[in-house]
N, C-alpha and C positions, 0 to 999 in steps of 0.2 A: 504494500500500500504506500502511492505516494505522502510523504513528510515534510512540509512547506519549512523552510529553511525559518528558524525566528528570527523578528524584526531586530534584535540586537545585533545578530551573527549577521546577518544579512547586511545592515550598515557598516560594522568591521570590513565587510567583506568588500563594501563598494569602497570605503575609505583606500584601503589596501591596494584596490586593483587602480584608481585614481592616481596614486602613488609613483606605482611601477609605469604607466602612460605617463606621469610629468617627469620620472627620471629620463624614460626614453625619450621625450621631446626634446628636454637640455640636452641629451647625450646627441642626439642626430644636431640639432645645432652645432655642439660645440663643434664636432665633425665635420659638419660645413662650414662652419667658420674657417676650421684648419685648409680646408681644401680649398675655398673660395681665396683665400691669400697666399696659397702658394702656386695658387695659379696665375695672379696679378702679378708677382713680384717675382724677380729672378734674383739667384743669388750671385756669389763670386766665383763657385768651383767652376775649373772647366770642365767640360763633358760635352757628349751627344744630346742633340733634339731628344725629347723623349717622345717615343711613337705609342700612343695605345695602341693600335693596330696590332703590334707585336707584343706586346705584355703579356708573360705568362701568369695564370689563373692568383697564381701568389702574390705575383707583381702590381695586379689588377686590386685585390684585397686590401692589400699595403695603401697602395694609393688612394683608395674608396675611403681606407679606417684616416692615414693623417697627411695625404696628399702626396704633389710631385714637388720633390725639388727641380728646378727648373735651372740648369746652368745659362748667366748669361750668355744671349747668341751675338758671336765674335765674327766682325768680317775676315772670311776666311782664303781673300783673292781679291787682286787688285784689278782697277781696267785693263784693258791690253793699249785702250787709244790714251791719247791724251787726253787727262781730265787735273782739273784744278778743287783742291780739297776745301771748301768753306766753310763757316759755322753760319746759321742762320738762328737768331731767336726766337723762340715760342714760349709757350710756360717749361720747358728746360731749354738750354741752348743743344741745336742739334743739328749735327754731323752730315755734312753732305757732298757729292762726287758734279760737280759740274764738269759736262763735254762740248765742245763747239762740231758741231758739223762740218765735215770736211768740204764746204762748198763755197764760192762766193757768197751767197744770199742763203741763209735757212727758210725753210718754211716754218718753221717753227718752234716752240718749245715741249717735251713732254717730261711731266716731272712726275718721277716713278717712286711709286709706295709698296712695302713686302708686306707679308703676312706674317701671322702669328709664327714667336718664337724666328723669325727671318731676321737678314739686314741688307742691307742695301747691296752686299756682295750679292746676294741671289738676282739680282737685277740687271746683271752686266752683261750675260747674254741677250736681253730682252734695248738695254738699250745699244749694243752693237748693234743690231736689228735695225733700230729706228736712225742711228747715227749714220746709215747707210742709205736711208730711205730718204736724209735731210733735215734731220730734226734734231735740233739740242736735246741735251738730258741734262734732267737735275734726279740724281738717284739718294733718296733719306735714308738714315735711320731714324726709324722712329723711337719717341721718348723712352728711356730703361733698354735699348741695342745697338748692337755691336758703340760705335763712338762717341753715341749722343747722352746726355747725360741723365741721370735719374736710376732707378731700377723697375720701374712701376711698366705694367703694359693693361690698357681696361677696352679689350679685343672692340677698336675703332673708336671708341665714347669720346676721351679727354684728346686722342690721337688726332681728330677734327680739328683741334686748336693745332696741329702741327701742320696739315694741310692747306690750312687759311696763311699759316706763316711763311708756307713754300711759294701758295700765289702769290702772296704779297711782294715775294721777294726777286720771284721772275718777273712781274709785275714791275717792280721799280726801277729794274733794268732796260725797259725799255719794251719789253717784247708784248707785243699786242695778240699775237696767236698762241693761245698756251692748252693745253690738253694736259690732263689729271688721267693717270694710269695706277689701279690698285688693285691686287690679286687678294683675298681672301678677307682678310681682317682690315687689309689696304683699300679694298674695295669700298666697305663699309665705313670707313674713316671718309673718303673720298666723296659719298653719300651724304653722310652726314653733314659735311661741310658746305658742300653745295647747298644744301639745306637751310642748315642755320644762320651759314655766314651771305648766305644770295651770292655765290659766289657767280662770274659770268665765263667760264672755261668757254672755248671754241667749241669743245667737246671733252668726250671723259670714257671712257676705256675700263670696265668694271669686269675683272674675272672671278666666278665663284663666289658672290657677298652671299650671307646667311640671311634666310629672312626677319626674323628676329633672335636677339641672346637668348630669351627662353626656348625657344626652338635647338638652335646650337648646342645647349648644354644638354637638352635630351638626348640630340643625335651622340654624347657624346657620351653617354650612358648605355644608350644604343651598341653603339660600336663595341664595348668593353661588356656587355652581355649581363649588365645589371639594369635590376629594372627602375624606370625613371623617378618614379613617385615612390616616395615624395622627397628625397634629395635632390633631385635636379632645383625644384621649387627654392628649396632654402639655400642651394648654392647659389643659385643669381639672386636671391634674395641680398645674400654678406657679401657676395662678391661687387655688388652696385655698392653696399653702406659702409663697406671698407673702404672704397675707391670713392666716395663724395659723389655716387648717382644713382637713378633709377633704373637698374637695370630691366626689367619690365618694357620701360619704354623705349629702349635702343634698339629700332625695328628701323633695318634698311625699307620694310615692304613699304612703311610709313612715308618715310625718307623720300623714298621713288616719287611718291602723288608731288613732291614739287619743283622735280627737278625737270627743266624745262630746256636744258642746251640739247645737242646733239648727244647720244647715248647709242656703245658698242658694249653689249651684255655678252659675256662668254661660259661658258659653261662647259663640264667635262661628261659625258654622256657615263662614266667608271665613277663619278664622286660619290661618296658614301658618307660625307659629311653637311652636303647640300642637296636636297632634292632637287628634281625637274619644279615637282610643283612651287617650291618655294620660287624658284629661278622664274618659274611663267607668272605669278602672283606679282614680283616686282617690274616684271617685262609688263604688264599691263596695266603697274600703277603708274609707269614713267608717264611724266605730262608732257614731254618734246620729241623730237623725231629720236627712232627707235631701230635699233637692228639686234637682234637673237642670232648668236650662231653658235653650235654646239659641237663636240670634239667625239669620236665615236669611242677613237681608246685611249681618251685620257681621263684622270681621275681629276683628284682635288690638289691645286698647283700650277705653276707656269707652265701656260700647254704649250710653249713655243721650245718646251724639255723634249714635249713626249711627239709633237706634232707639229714640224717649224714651218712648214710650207704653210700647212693650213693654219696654222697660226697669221702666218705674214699677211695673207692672200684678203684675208676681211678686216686687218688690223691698217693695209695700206691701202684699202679702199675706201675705209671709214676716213682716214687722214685728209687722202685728197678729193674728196669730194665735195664739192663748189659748197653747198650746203653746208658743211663744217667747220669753214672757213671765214 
């Protein structure tokens, strides 16, 4: 015969399990916390990129329970052309490779942004490319890599202010044709700054942005074969109130509705960290002329690594096309 639990026993009982739920709440917090700042900040050691992709099941755990240490990323190869070394100001002073085009008259300027855990060495292939096609570079580190100073990175948010610093400074030199090129986290920096700052690029060259951070940090939960909920939530919850934002609202998808110049959207058909969908959602929130073109075997990265023709082929048509100009 059933025996209804007494009202005494029964309150202990709610008390008690109340308990063990507010320990686990602090406990998954504090965990995010750990994990939300070691992923903003890099430290001094050297080392390799850390890849989740290859993380074994231990490695994955380790990282889940008190995060990655992140060595800072060091440029690791110089240009092959002539380039002159500058510091340009933002909210840190930051690091950067100006090239002149080997031509009488350039057409233009393109000022190149890496992605997460990147530095502007990753860019050297990408602007030999354009330096050939007739275009300056100005290749960044952005704030906390490889030369520029800080250690902080808040995957594109505060990076915006680094972007706005670069026009400004291509900008004061004279050059009236200027193009913003950003691969992943560069993308989204690049976005955002068009954005906020009304910035007026010729045009802008976005590979791979994320549709929004909370998105991102699922995919990245995804990819390591844990499930999302509910630490993804509270990581970009500490990872924005660590770093002085909301991370909530740092949504390229948003970003797109205002950005109005000439836009070349690239995307890797292999990326496991960007969806198509995400990729089509900003493709049709752009509010200025627009081109999609997709990469069949490349993943998430400079597709001009994995596929340099077809890289060239929509990147130097977007350039010179009377419209863009």
């Amino acid at each position: 015969m059933y025996q209804p639990i007494p009202l005494p026993k029964r309150k202990n009982l709610l008390k008690t399990l109340a308990k063990i739920l507010l320990v686990v709440f602090i406990l998954m917090n504090v965990i995010a916390a750990f994990q939300a700042w070691s992923f903003t900040h890099f430290d001094d050691t050297v080392g390799n990129r850390v890849n989740t992709d290859k993380l074994s099941s231990s490695a994955k755990l380790k990282m889940l329970l008190f995060g990655a240490s992140l060595p800072r990323p060091l440029n690791t190869a110089l240009p092959g052309q002539p380039y002159e070394t500058v510091t340009i100001h933002s909210n840190v002073a930051l690091s950067a490779w100006y090239s002149k085009a080997d031509a009488p008259h350039s057409k233009g300027t393109v000022v190149l942004f890496h992605g997460y855990q990147g530095t502007k060495s990753t860019l050297i292939e990408v602007s030999d490319a354009l330096l050939n096609m007739g275009y300056n570079t100005l290749m960044v580190d952005f704030m906390g890599s490889g030369a520029s100073e800080g250690n902080q990175t808040t995957i594109g948010f505060k990076e915006a202010e680094n972007v706005k610093a670069c026009y400004d400074y291509v900008t004061q030199k004279g050059e009236k044709n200027i193009y913003l090129y950003g691969s992943s986290m560069g993308a989204a920096a690049v976005m955002k700054a068009v954005d906020d700052y009304k910035l007026s690029p010729r045009g802008i060259i976005v590979g791979c942005p994320f549709g929004s951070m909370y998105g991102t940090v699922c995919k990245r939960f995804e990819i390591m074969g844990i499930p999302r909920f509910p630490m993804a939530g509270l990581l970009a919850f500490w990872g924005g109130l660590e770093n002085g934002f909301w991370a909530f609202g740092h949504n390229p998808e948003d970003y797109a509705k205002h950005i109005t110049c000439p836009t070349l959207l690239l995307w890797g058909e292999q990326d496991n960290r960007v969806s198509y969908e995400e990729t089509q959602a900003i493709y049709n929130n752009l509010a200025g002329k627009k081109e999609l073109y997709t990469f069949i075997h490349s993943g998430h990265g400079q597709y001009i690594d994995t596929e340099p023709e077809e890289w060239a082929t929509p990147v130097r048509t977007f350039l010179w096309q009377p419209s863009a100009k």
